[in-house]
ZALOBA-768704 format. One record per residue (C-alpha): residue number from 1; x, y, z; residue in one letter. Coordinates in Angstrom, 2 decimals. Last residue first. Example, Ala and Ser with C-alpha at 12.3 -4.5 7.8 and 13.67 -1.06 7.14 Angstrom:
BEGIN
[2 [13.67 -1.06 7.14] "s"]
[1 [12.30 -4.50 7.80] "a"]
END
This chain:
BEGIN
[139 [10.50 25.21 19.45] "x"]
[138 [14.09 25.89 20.66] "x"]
[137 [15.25 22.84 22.55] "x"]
[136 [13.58 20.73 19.48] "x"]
[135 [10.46 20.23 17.72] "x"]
[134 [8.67 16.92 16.05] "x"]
[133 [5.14 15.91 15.86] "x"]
[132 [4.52 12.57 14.49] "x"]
[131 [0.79 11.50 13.52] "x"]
[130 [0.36 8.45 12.14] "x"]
[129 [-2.75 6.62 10.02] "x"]
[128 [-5.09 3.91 9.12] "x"]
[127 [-8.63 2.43 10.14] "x"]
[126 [-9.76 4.31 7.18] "x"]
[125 [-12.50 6.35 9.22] "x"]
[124 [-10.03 6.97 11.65] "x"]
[123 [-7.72 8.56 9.38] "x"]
[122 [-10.59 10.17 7.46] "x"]
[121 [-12.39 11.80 10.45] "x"]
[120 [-8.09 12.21 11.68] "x"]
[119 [-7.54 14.96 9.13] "x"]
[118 [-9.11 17.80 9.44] "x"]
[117 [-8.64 18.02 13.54] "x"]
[116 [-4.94 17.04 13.23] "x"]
[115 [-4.55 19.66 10.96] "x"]
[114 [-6.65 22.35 13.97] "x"]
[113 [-5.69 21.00 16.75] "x"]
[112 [-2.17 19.56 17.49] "x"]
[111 [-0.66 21.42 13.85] "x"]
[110 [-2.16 24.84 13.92] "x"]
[109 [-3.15 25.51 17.73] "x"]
[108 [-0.46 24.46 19.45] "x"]
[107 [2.83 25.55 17.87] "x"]
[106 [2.02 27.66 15.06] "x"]
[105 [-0.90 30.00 16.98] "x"]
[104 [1.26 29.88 20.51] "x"]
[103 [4.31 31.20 17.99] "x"]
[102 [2.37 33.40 16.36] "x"]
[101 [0.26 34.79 19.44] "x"]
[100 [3.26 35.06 21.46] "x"]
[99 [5.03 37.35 18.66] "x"]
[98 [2.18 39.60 18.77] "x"]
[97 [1.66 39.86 22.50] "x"]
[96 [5.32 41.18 21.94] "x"]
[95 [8.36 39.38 23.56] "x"]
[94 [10.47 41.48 25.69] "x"]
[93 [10.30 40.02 28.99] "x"]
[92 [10.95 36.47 26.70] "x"]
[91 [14.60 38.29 26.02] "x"]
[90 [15.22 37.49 22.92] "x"]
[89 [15.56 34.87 19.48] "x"]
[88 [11.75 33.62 18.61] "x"]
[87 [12.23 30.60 17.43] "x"]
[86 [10.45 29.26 14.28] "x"]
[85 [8.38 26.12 13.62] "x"]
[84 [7.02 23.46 11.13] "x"]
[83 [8.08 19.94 11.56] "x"]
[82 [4.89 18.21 11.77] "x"]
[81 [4.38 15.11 10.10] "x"]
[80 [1.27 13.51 9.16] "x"]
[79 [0.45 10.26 8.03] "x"]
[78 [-2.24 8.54 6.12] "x"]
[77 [-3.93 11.30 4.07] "x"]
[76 [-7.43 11.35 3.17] "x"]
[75 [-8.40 15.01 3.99] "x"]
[74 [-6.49 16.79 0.98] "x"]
[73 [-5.12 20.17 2.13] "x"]
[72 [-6.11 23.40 0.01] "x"]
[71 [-8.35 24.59 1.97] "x"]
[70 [-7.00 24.12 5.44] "x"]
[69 [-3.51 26.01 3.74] "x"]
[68 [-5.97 28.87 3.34] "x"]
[67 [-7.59 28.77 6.68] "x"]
[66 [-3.70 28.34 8.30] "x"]
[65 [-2.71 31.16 6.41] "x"]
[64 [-5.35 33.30 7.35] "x"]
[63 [-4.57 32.09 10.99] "x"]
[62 [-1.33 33.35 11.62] "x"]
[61 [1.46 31.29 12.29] "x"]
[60 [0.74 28.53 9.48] "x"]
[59 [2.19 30.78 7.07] "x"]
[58 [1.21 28.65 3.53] "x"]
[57 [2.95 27.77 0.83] "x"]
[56 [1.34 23.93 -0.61] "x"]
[55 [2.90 21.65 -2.63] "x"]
[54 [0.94 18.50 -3.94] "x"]
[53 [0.69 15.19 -4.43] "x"]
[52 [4.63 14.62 -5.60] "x"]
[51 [5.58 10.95 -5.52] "x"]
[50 [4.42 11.35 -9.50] "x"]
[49 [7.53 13.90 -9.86] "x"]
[48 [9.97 11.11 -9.01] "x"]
[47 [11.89 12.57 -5.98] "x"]
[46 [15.44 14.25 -6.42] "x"]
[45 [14.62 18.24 -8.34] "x"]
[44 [11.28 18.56 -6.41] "x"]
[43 [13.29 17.86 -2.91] "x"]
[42 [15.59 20.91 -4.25] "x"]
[41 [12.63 22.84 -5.43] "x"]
[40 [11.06 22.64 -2.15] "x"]
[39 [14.65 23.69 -0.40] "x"]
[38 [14.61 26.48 -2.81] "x"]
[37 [10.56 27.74 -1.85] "x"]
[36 [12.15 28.55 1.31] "x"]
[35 [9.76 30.84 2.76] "x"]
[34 [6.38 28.88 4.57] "x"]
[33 [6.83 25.51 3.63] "x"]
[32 [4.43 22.40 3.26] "x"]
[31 [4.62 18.87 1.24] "x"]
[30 [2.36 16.83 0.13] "x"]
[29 [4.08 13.73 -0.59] "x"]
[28 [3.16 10.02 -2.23] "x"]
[27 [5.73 7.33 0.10] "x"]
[26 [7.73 5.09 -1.66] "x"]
[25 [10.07 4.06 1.26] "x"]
[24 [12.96 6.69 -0.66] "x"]
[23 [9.93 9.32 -0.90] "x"]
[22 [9.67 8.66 3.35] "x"]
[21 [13.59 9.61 3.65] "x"]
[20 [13.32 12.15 1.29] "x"]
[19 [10.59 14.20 2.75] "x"]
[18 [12.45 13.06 6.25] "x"]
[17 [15.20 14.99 5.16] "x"]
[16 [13.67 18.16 3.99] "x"]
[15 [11.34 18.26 7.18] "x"]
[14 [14.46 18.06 9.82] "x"]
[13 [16.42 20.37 7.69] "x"]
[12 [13.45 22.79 7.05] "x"]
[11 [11.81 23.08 3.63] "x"]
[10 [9.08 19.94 4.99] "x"]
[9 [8.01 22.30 7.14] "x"]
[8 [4.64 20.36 7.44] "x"]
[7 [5.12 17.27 6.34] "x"]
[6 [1.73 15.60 5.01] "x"]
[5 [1.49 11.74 4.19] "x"]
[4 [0.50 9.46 1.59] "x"]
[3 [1.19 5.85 2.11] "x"]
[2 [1.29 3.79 -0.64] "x"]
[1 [0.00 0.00 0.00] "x"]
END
C-alpha cells in the first residue's frame, strides 16, 4: 500500500530529510513551507515527480494562512508530520503579545488542533494513520 502523508516544514532540515527519507520508502508527498521555496525545489529536483501530491505555501502562524492552507489540504492522508516552527531569538520580557500569538498559533493551535482536527475523520475512518510531531530545545 502507498502511504501518503503531510510534512509540514518539509523546507526545514528536519522536514527536507524526512521528505526524502519517506519518498525513498515510496511514500506520495504533500509537502508544506512557509519561505524557502529552494529547499522545495531541491526535494522537487530528487523525488519522481508522480511521488509529488501537492505543494502547498502557507504561514501557518497566523490564521489566514492556516484557513488557506486548510483549503487546500487533501483530507485522506495517512500520516502527518509536523516539523514546522520558528524561534523567537530574545529576552521572553520582551516578547510582543504579537510574537506570542504566532508562535502559541504555530505551535499548538495549527498542527495539534486544527490539521490534526481535518484529518483524523478520514484517518479513523480508514482504520489507518500516524501522527509525528517533532520540535527541538528551541520550538
Amino acid at each position: 500500500m502507498t502511504h501518503r502523508t503531510l510534512i509540514t516544514g518539509a523546507s526545514g532540515d528536519i522536514g527536507k530529510e524526512i521528505a526524502m527519507q519517506f519518498a525513498n520508502q515510496g511514500h506520495l508527498l504533500v509537502l508544506h513551507y512557509h519561505h524557502n521555496r529552494s529547499a522545495i525545489d531541491e526535494i522537487i529536483s530528487k523525488v519522481p515527480k508522480e511521488q509529488i501530491l501537492d505543494i502547498i505555501q502557507a504561514d501557518l502562524s497566523v490564521k489566514e494562512g492556516l484557513d488557506q492552507f486548510l483549503k487546500l489540504l487533501p483530507r485522506q492522508l495517512d500520516h502527518f508530520i509536523f516539523t514546522s516552527g520558528f524561534t523567537y531569538f530574545g529576552l521572553f520580557q520582551d516578547m510582543t503579545d504579537q510574537q506570542m500569538d504566532n508562535m502559541l498559533h504555530l505551535h499548538l493551535k495549527a498542527p495539534p488542533w486544527k490539521i490534526v482536527q481535518h484529518l483524523i475523520p478520514d484517518m479513523l475512518h480508514q482504520r489507518i494513520g500516524k501522527i509525528v510531531m517533532i520540535t527541538s530545545i528551541w520550538g
